[in-house]
Every structure is written in C-alpha cells, then in structure tokens.
N, C-alpha and C positions, 0 to 999 in steps of 0.2 A: 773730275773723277776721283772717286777715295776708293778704298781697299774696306771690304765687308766682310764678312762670315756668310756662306751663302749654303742652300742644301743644295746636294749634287743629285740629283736625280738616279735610277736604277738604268744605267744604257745598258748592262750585261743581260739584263733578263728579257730582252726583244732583239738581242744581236747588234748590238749596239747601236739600236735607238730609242726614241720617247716618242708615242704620240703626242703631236701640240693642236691644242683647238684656239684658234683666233678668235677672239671676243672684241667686239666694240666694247672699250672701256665707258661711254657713257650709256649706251643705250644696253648692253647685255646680249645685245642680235651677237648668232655663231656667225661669222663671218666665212671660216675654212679649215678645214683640218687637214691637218700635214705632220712630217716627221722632223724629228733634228736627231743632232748625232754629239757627242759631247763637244767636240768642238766648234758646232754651231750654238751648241748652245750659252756657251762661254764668252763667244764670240756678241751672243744679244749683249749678255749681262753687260761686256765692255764698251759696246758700241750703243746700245739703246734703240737698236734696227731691228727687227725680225729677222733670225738666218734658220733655214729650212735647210731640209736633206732631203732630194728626190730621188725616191726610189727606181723612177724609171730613166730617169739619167744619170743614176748612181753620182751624183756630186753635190755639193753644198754650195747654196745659193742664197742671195741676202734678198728679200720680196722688196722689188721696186727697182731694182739692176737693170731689167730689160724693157720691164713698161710704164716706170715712174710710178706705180702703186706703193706706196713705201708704207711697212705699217710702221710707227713707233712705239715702243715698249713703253705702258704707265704700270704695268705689274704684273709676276707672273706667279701663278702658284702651281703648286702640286698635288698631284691625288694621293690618297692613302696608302698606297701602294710605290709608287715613287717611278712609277713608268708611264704616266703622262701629266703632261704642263698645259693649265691656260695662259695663251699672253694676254693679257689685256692691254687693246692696242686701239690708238687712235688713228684710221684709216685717213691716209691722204691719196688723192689723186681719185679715178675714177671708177676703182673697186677692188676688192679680196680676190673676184674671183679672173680667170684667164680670156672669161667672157664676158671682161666689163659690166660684170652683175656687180651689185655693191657685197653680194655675198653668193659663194657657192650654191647655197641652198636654198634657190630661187624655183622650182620645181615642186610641185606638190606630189608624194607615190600615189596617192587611191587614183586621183583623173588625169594625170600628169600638167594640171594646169600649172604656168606658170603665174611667180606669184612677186615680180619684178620684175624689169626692164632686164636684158641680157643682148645690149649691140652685137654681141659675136656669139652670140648663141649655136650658130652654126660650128662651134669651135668645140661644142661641147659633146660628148661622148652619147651615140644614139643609144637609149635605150628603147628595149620592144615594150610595148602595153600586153600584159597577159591576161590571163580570168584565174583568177584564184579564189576559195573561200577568204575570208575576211572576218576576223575578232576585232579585231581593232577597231574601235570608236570613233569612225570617219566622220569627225562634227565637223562639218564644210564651217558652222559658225565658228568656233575656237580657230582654225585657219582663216578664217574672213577676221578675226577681234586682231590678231596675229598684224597680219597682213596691215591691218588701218593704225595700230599700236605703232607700228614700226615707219607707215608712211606719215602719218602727224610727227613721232620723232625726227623725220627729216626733214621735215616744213612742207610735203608735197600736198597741194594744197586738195580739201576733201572729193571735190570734184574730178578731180582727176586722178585720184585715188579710185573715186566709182567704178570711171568711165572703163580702168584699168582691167577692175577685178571682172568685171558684166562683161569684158571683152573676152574672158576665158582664156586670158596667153597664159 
C-alpha cells in the first residue's frame, strides 16, 4: 500500500453520501447500485474491498462479509458532479446481487421477464405489473443482443443461453 493524492468525492451534497454503481471491470454489465459514506469510502481505497453504506440498516458494510460475494476494487471514478462513484470491480463468488443474480438487474420493466438466473429470487422485493402508456422503445431485440452479449461474456454456452431467454423467466 503507498499514499496517493485521491478526489474526495461531494458526501455533503446527499447528506453524507455518494451514489456508487458496481460495474464488472471486464465485461461493463451494472452489477448494483448502492451508497457509501465517506468513510466507507476511504475505507475501499485502503482496503481494495467494496464498502457500502445501507440505508435501510443505517450502517457500513464491506460486500462479501455475510455471503462471500466480495467485490474487488480495479477502479473507481467519479461523475462530474462529484456525488457518485463507479467501482469497477471484479466480482467473486456467486453474485452482486442478494438474490444470487450475478447482477441486481436481472429483470426486464416493459414484461418483467427475467433476464438471469436469480436462486433466491424469492428474496427480491415484489413488484406489481401495471398498464401504463409507453414512449419508451421496448426493442425486446436490443434486450435479447443484451442478454446474449453478456451470456457469451460469461462462457454460458449459446444453447442454453436460448433455452433461457424462450423460457420467459
């Protein structure tokens, strides 16, 4: 470990914290978004661990403590604004997300098809299906090129990649 010059992020202008978005450092998939607090975030740069701040159990937590998902820090930057950080992180163990998704955002809004495996999916917070107008450009294709970009990334082989997406989870 050496001593660097580092930017300190804006904690006062969110109450003291930063949104952080989790990036797979090789592949670019958002793995999760979460918060830190300055001394979680201090605490990455020293440690080269991911440390979060949870909102909903108010305390600072290092990702991989309770389910071995550890991410490791290869980089992190900041936005223009200086109140949020991507880490770019290499994911070890069995995922980002709480529901053994290898990423939060394993869900698709327009049909709610899943668009990953999710073991503990039951873990994950129901949402209702509503009817609403739609602008948005629901290309099922650019979510299907998605979906197969990110399964060849992980060597899942194309088969089973298919069997996946035609299965509508």
């Amino acid at each position: 470990m050496n001593t660097q010059r580092v930017l300190r992020p804006n904690f006062k202008k969110r109450g003291g914290l930063v949104t952080v978005v989790a990036q797979d450092a090789f592949t670019r998939e958002v793995l999760m978004v979460a918060y830190t607090d300055e001394a979680g975030y201090l605490e990455t740069l020293k440690t080269g661990d991911a440390v979060y701040f949870s909102t909903s159990r108010n305390k600072r937590w290092k990702k991989g403590d309770e389910s071995g998902d550890v991410q490791k820090i290869k980089g992190i930057l900041v936005d223009c604004d200086g109140d949020a950080l991507i880490y770019l992180v290499d994911q070890e163990g069995q995922g980002a997300c709480h529901t053994k998704a290898r990423s939060c955002f394993y869900r698709n809004v327009i049909d709610g098809r899943m668009l990953m495996e999710a073991p503990n999916a039951d873990q994950a917070d129901e949402l209702p299906m509503i009817e609403t107008e739609v602008a948005v450009d629901a290309d099922d294709e650019a979510i299907k090129k998605h979906f197969f970009a990110i399964a060849e990334i992980r060597g899942i082989p194309l088969e089973t990649a298919e069997e996946f997406w035609r299965a509508g989870r």
